[in-house]
C-alpha positions in Angstrom: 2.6 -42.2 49.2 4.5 -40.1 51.2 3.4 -36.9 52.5 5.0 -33.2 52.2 5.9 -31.9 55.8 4.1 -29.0 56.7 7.0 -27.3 57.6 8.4 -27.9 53.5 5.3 -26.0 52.4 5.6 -22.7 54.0 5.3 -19.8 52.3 4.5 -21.8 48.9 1.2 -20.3 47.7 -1.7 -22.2 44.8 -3.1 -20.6 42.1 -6.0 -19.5 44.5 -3.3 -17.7 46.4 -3.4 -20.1 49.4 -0.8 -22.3 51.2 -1.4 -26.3 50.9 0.5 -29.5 51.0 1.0 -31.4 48.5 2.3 -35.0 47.6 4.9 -35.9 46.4 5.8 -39.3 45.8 9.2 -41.0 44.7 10.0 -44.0 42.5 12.9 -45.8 41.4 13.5 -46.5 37.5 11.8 -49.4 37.6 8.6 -48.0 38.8 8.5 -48.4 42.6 8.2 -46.3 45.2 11.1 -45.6 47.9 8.9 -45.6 50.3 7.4 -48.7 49.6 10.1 -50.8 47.5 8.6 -54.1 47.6 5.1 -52.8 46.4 3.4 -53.1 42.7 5.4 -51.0 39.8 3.9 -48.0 39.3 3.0 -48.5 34.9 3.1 -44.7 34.4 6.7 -44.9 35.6 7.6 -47.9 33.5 6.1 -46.0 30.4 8.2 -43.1 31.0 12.1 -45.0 31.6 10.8 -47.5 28.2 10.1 -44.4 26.0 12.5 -41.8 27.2 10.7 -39.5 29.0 11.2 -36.8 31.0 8.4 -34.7 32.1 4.9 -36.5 32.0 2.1 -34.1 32.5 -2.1 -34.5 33.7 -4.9 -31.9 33.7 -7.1 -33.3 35.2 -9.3 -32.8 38.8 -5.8 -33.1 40.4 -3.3 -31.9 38.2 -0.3 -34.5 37.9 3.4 -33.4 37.0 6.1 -36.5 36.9 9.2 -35.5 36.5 12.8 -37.3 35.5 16.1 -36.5 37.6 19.1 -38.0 39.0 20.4 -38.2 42.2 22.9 -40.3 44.6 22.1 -42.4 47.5 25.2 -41.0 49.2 27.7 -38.2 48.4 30.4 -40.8 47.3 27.6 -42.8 45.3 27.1 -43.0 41.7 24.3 -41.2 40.0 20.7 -43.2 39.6 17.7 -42.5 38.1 15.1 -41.5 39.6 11.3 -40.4 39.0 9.2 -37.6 41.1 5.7 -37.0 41.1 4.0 -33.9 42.2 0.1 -33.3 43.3 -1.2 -30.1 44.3 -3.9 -31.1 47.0 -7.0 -29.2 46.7 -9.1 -30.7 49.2 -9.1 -28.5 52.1 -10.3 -25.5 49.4 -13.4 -23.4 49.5 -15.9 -22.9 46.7 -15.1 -18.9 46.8 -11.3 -20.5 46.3 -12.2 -21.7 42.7 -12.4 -19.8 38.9 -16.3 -18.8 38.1 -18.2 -21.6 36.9 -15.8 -24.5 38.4 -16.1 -26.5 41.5 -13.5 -28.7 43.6 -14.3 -31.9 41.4 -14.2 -29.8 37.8 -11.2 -29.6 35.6 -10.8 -26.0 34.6 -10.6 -25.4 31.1 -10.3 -22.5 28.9 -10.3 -21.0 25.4 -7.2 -19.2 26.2 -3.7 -19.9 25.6 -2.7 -17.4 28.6 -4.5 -19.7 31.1 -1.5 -22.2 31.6 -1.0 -25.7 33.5 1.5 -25.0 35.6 -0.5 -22.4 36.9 -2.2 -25.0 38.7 0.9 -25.3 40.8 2.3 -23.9 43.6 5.2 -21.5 43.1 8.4 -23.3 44.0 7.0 -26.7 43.6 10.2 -28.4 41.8 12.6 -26.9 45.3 9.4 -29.2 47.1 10.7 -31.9 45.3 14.6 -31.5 45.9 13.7 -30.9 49.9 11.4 -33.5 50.1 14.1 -36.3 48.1 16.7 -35.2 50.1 15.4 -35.4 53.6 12.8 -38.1 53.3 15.2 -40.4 51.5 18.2 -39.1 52.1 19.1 -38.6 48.3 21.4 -36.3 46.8 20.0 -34.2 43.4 22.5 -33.6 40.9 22.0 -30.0 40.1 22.5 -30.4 36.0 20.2 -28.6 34.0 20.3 -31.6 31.6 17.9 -34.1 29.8 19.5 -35.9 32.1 18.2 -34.0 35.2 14.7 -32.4 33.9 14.2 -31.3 37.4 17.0 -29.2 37.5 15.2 -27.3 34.0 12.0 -26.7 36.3 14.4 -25.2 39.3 15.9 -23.2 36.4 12.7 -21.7 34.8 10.3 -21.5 37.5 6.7 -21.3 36.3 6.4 -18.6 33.2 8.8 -20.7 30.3 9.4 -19.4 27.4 6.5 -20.7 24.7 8.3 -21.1 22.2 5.0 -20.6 19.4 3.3 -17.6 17.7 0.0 -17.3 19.7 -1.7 -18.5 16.0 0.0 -21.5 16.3 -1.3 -22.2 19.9 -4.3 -21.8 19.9 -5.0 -24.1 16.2 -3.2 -26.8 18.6 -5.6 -26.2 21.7 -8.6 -26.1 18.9 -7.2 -29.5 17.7 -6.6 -31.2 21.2 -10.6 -30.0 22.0 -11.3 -31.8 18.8 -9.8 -35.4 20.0 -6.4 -35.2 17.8 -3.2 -36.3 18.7 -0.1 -33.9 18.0 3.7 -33.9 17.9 6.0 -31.1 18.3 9.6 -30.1 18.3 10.7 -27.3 19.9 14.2 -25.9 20.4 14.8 -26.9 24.1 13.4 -28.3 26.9 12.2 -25.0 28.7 10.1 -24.4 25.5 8.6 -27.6 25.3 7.4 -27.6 28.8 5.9 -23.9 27.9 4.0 -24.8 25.1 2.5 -27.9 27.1 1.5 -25.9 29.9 -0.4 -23.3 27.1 -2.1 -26.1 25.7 -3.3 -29.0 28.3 -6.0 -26.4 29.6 -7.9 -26.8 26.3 -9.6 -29.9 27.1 -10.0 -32.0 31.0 -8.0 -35.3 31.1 -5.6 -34.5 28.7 -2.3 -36.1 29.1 1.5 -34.4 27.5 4.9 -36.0 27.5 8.5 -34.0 26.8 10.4 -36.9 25.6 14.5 -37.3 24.8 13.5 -38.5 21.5 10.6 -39.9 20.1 10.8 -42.4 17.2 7.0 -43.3 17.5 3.5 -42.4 19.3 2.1 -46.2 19.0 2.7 -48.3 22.0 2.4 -46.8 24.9 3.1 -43.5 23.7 -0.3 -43.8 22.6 -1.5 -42.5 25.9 0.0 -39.1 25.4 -2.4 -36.9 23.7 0.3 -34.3 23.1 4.2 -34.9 22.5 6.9 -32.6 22.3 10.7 -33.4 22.0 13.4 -30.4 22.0 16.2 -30.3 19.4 14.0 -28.2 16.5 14.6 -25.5 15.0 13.8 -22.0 16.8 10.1 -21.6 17.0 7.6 -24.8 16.7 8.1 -27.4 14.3 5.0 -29.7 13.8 6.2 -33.4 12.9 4.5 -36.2 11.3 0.4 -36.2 10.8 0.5 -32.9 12.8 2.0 -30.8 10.1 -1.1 -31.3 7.8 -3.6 -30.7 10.9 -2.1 -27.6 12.4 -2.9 -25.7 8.6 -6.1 -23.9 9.5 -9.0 -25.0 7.1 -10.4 -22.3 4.1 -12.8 -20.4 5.5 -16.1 -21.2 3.9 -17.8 -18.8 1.6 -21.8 -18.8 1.0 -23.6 -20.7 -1.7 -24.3 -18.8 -5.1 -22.0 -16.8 -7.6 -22.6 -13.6 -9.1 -21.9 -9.9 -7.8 -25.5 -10.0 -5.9 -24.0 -13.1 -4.0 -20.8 -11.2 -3.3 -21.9 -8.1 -2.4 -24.0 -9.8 0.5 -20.9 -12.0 1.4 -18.7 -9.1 2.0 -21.4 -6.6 3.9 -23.5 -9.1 6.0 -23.8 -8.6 9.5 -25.6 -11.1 11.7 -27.7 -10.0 14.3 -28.5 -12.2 17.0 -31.7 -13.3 15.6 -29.1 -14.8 13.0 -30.4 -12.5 10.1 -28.7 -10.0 7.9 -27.9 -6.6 9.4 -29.7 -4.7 6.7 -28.3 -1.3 7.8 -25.1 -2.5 6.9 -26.0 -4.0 3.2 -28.4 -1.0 2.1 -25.3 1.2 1.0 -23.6 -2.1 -1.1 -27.0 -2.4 -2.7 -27.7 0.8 -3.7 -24.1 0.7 -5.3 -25.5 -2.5 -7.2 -28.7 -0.4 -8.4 -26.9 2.6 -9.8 -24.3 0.0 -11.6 -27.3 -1.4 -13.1 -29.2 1.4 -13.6 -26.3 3.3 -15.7 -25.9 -0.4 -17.7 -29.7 -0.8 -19.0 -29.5 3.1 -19.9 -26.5 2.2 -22.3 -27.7 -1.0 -23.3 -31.1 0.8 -24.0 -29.5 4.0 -25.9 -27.3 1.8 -28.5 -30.2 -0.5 -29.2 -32.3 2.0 -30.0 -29.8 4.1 -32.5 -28.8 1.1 -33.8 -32.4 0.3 -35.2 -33.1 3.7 -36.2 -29.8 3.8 -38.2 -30.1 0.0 -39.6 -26.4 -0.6 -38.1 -26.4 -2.1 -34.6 -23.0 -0.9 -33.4 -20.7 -1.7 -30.6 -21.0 -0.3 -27.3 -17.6 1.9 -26.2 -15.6 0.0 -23.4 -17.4 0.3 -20.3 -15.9 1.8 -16.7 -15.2 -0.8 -14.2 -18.2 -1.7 -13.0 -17.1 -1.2 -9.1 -16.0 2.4 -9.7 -19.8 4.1 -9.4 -18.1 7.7 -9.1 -16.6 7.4 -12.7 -20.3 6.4 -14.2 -21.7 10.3 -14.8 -18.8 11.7 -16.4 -18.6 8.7 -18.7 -22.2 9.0 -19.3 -21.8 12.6 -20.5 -18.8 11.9 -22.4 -19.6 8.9 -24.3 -23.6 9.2 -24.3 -23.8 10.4 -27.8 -21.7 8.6 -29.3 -22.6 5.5 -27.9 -26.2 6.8 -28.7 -25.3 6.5 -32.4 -27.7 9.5 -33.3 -28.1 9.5 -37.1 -27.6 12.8 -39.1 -30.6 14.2 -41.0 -31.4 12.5 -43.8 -33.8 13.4 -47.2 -37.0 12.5 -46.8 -39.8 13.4 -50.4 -42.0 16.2 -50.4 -38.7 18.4 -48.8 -38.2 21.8 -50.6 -34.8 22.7 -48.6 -32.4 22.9 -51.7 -33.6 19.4 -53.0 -35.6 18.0 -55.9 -39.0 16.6 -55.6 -38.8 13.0 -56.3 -42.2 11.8 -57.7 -43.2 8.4 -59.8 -43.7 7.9 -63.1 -46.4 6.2 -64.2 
């Protein structure tokens, strides 16, 4: 592989904030190296000019970027294809130089959407590539921001590019990539395809994303992608195939049991971290519950009871919704009576108040 000079890596600083080298290494379309022409064919490359694409991307302990351009041989030459791939080197870091909790050998991997891949990379990596093309083997880029020329997209966007996404729709995608899923995107260009890749390869280690021309399948040996995304969508992110149904976020699950008990303990409980109900927090939804049923059984009670005493056992009045404790006095004093049924006075033998004396006759 050929070797960045040190003088091509000045003032080109890592996501530690320290100057490396890096290599970069160049390869024909049929998969071998410049530098080494009559050597094995490099398979990744094969992959890449077979399926159409352009931008191959690795997080893993060395992050890998290959990236699709065109170039000439000479000025008066016609334009070839051509195949770069970038490696940060990390070797020469310190422990101090890495995120808490990772070492030199760990993949760093977060729950974030802000923590991007191309973070991993040096600013100005893709003007490494052009320098190092142009005077290690003596090619000329084309400068077109084209599919034809992806490198001339990462010398036009630099390292922030546009996502493309709602942050929702990230992060279901990073939570599915975690899981072991495959997904497939469109986007509306190229610079948002390679955004949303760089959001979402640093959900899992060894994850592997491709940004392809067109893709008309992910069996073959676009089964080694775990992410692919292809530009010509509509504006925002357009899930295609098996990924439409996986990026809808599952109904949240409820607790076992119906009734307003179970509810009420649904909607207030707290967990602690002993994993038990916060009861501070459920003491004011229960009392609710008591008074509810409390003011209930007094109805229930009060018609029951006039409606024995009177013979007739009549209908209760239409109740107040059963949520709205602050209308239950009022309606108590309003309705109490008559929902009591209270009987008027009735004659009873043996009176002497204006009525006759009923006795048998024998």
């Amino acid at each position: 592989m050929a070797l960045l000079r040190p003088s091509d890596s000045t003032n080109y600083s890592t996501w530690s904030g320290r100057t490396n080298m890096a290599t970069i290494t160049i390869f024909d379309s049929r998969g071998h190296q410049l530098a080494d022409p009559h050597g094995e064919r490099d398979e990744d490359i094969r992959r890449m000019n077979q399926y159409g694409v352009v931008c191959e991307l690795y997080h893993g302990q060395v992050p890998r970027l290959t990236t699709y351009f065109r170039a000439r041989e000479s000025d008066s030459g016609r334009l070839e294809q051509y195949y770069a791939r970038y490696q940060p080197d990390r070797s020469d870091r310190s422990p101090a130089d890495f995120p808490s909790g990772h070492t030199r050998d760990s993949v760093p991997t977060s729950n974030s959407a802000d923590d991007l891949f191309l973070d991993r990379f040096p600013s100005g990596f893709a003007a490494q590539i052009v320098r190092h093309a142009e005077s290690e083997h003596g090619l000329s880029v084309a400068d077109s921001t084209t599919n034809e020329n992806f490198l001339g997209t990462l010398l036009e966007i630099g390292g922030s590019p546009n996502q493309g996404s709602s942050a929702d729709e990230r992060q279901r995608a990073r939570e599915l990539l975690a899981d072991g899923e495959r997904l497939h995107f469109a986007t509306e260009s190229y610079e948002t395809a390679l955004g949303l890749i760089s959001s979402l390869l640093t959900a899992q280690a060894d994850l592997t994303a491709a940004i392809t021309e067109d893709t008309s399948t992910l069996d073959g040996g676009m089964s080694a992608y775990d992410c692919v995304v292809e530009p010509g969508g509509e504006e925002g992110l357009e899930s295609l195939g098996d990924t439409k149904g996986k990026m809808i976020p599952p109904e949240p699950t409820r607790n076992e049991g119906t009734g307003l008990g179970n509810d009420i303990l649904s909607s207030a409980q707290g967990e602690t971290s002993d994993g038990h109900a916060d009861i501070a927090r459920i003491a004011p939804y229960l009392a609710g519950a008591l008074v509810v049923g409390v003011a209930i059984g007094i109805l229930i009670g009060m018609a029951l009871a006039s409606g024995l005493d009177s013979g007739n056992l009549i209908a209760l009045p239409d109740m107040p919704h059963i949520l709205d404790i602050s209308q239950l006095p009022s309606f108590i004093s309003e309705n109490g009576t008559e929902a009591s049924g209270t009987p008027a006075p009735t004659s009873h033998p043996n009176t002497t108040a204006g009525t006759t004396t009923n006795k048998s006759t024998l």
